[in-house]
N, C-alpha and C positions, 0 to 999 in steps of 0.2 A: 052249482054253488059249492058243492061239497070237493069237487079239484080244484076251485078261486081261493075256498079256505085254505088246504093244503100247499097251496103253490105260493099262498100269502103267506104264510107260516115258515115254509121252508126260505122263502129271501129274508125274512125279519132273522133267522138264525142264522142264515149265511152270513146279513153284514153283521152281526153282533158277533160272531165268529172274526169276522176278519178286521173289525175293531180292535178287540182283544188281541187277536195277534200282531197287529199294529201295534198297541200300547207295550205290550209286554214282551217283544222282540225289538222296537224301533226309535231311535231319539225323535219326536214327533215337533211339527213347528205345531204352536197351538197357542192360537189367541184364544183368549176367556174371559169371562165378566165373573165378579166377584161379590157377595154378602158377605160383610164379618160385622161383629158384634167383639167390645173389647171392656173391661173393668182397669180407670187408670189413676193412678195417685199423683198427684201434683209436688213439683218441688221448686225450688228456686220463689222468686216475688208472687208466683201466683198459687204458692203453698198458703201464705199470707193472707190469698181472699178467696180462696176457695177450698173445698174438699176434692173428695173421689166422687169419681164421675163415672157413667156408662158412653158408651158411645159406639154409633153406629155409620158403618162407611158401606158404600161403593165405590168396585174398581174396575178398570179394565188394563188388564196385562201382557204381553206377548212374550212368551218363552219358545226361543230359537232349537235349530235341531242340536247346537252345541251347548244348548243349557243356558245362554245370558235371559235375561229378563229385566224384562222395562215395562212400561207403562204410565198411566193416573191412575192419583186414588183419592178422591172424597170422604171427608168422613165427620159428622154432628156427634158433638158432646152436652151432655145435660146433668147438673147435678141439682139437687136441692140445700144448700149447706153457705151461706156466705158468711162471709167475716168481713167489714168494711168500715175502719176510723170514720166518723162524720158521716155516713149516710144516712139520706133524710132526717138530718139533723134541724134542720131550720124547720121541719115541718111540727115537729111533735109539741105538745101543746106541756104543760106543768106537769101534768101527771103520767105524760109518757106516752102518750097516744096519740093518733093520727083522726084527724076530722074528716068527714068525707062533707061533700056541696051541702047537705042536710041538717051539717051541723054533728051528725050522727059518730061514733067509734067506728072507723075502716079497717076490715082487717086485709094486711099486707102479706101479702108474699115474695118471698128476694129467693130467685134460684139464678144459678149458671147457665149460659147459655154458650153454644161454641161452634166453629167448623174450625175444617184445616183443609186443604188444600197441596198434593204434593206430585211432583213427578219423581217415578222413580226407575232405579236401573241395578242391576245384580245379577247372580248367577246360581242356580240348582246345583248342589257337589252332588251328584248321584250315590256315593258310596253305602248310603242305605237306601230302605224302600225294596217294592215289588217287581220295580223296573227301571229303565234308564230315566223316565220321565219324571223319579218322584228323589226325595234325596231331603239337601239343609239348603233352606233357602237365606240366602244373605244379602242384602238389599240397604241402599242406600238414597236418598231421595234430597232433591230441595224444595220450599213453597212458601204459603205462608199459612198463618194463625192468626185466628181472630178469637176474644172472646167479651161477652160482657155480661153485667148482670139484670136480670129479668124483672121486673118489678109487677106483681100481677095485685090487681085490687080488682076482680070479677064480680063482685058483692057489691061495691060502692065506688059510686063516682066521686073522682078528688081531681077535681081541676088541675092542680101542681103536677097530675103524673100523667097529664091524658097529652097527646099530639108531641109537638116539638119540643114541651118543655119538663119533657120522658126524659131527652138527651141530656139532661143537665143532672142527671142522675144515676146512668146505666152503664156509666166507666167504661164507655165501650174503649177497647184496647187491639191494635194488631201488629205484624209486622215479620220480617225474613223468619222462617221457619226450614231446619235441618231434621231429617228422618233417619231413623236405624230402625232396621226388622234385622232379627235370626230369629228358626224357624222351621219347623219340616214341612214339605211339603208333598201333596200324599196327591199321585193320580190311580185309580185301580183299573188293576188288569180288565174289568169286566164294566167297567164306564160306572160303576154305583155309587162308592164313596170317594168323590173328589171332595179336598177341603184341603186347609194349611192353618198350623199353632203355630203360636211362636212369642217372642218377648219382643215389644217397640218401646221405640222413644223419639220424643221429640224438645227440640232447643230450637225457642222462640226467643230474636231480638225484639222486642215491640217498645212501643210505647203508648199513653193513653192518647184519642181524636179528638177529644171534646174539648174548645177553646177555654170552658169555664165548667167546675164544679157547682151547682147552685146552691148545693147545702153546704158545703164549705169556703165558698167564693175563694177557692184556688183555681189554679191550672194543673195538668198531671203530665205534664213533656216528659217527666223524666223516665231514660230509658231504662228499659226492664228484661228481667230473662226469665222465661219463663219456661220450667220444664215437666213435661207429661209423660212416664213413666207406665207402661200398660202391659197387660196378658190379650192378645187377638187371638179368633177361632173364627174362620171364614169355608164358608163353602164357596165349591167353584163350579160355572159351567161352561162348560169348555166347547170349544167349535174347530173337532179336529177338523183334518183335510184328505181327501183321496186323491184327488188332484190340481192343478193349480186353479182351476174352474170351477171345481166341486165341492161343497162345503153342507156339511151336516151338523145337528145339531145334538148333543146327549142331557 
C-alpha cells in the first residue's frame, strides 16, 4: 500500500508538472465553461423603468492555439427598483391601495427580471499575463434580450395578477441584442486561479409583446433601445487536451 501511495503521488506530480509546463511554455487549444457574476447600470429607454441590476451567466468558450475565441453565453439579471407610468393603475382603490380576493390591503412587489442570450467571437492579445494563454480579451457578440417586470403578491391573492391576466401587466419586452467585452483574461501557470474581469455592454433593439396594457389600455409596439452597461468577474474551468483523444479535467 505504502509503494500504490508513493507511485500515486508521484503521477498526480508528474501531470501537474506537465500541465504547467504546457500552460506556461504552450499557446494551448482550450475549451471551458464559465461562472461570472456582474453589477450593471442601465441606460437608454430601460434606464427609464428600471435600476442596477446583478446578474448572473454561464458560458461556454473555445480559445484556439492562436488566441481567437468564441463561443455562448447565457446570462439572468435581477434587480428590485422599477419605475413604470400607469402600472397597476386601474387596480388601486381611492386611497392608494391594492385589494387582494378578501377584500383585504395586498402588499405588492414590482422587481426586474431578465436574460440575454449571446454568441460570441474575439481574440486574447497575450502581451500581458503569465503566459501565452492569458492576455486582454476583446470580444464581440450578437443575440437577444429579454426583460420584464415581476409583480410578486406572495401574501395575498389578487385575482387581476394571478395566470394570464399577469401578462397585461409585466411589460414584458425583447429583441436583437449586440455585445462588447474588453477584459483580461487570466489562465495560471499551475491550473489554480483561472478567471477573466473586464467591462461589458450590451444594445438592445426591442420592443414591448404584449398586445394590450390592462392598466393602461394601450399598446407598447413602440421601438426601444435599451442599453446595459456592466463590471463581470468570472471564473473558468477549463478542459485542457494532451491529445486529440485525451481530455482532462482542472
Amino acid at each position: 500500500m505504502r509503494i500504490f501511495g508513493l507511485t500515486l503521488l508521484a503521477i498526480l506530480i508528474s501531470s501537474c508538472s506537465f500541465a504547467q509546463f504546457q500552460v506556461r511554455d504552450s499557446a494551448l487549444f482550450d475549451p471551458h465553461v464559465s461562472i461570472s457574476f456582474a453589477y450593471q447600470t442601465p441606460g437608454g429607454d430601460l434606464a427609464n423603468r428600471f435600476s442596477s441590476n446583478l446578474n448572473v451567466g454561464c458560458a461556454f468558450h473555445i480559445k484556439t492555439k492562436k488566441n481567437w475565441y468564441y463561443g455562448v453565453q447565457g446570462t439572468y439579471f435581477f434587480g428590485n427598483k422599477v419605475n413604470e407610468p400607469g402600472l397597476l393603475q386601474n387596480l388601486y382603490t381611492e386611497n392608494g391601495e391594492i385589494l387582494d380576493n378578501q377584500g383585504q390591503v395586498a402588499i405588492i412587489s414590482l422587481q426586474e427580471r431578465g436574460f440575454a442570450m449571446t454568441l460570441n467571437g474575439g481574440k486574447i492579445l497575450d502581451f500581458i499575463g503569465p503566459n501565452r494563454n492569458s492576455g486582454l480579451l476583446l470580444m464581440g457578440g450578437v443575440g437577444m434580450l429579454q426583460h420584464k417586470i415581476r409583480i410578486e403578491h406572495q401574501e395575498n391573492e389578487v385575482a387581476q395578477l394571478e395566470g394570464d391576466y399577469l401578462q397585461g401587466y409585466d411589460r414584458l419586452t425583447d429583441g436583437l441584442s449586440l455585445y462588447q467585452f474588453a477584459g483580461y483574461f487570466h489562465m495560471a501557470n499551475n491550473k489554480l486561479a483561472n478567471f477573466f474581469v473586464g467591462v461589458e455592454a450590451y444594445e438592445a433593439f426591442t420592443k414591448g409583446r404584449r398586445d394590450l396594457n390592462f392598466d393602461t389600455m394601450t399598446t407598447d409596439h413602440e421601438r426601444r433601445f435599451d442599453l446595459l452597461v456592466g463590471i463581470r468577474l468570472g471564473w473558468v474551468l477549463h478542459l485542457y487536451t494532451r491529445t486529440a483523444s485525451d481530455f482532462y479535467y482542472n
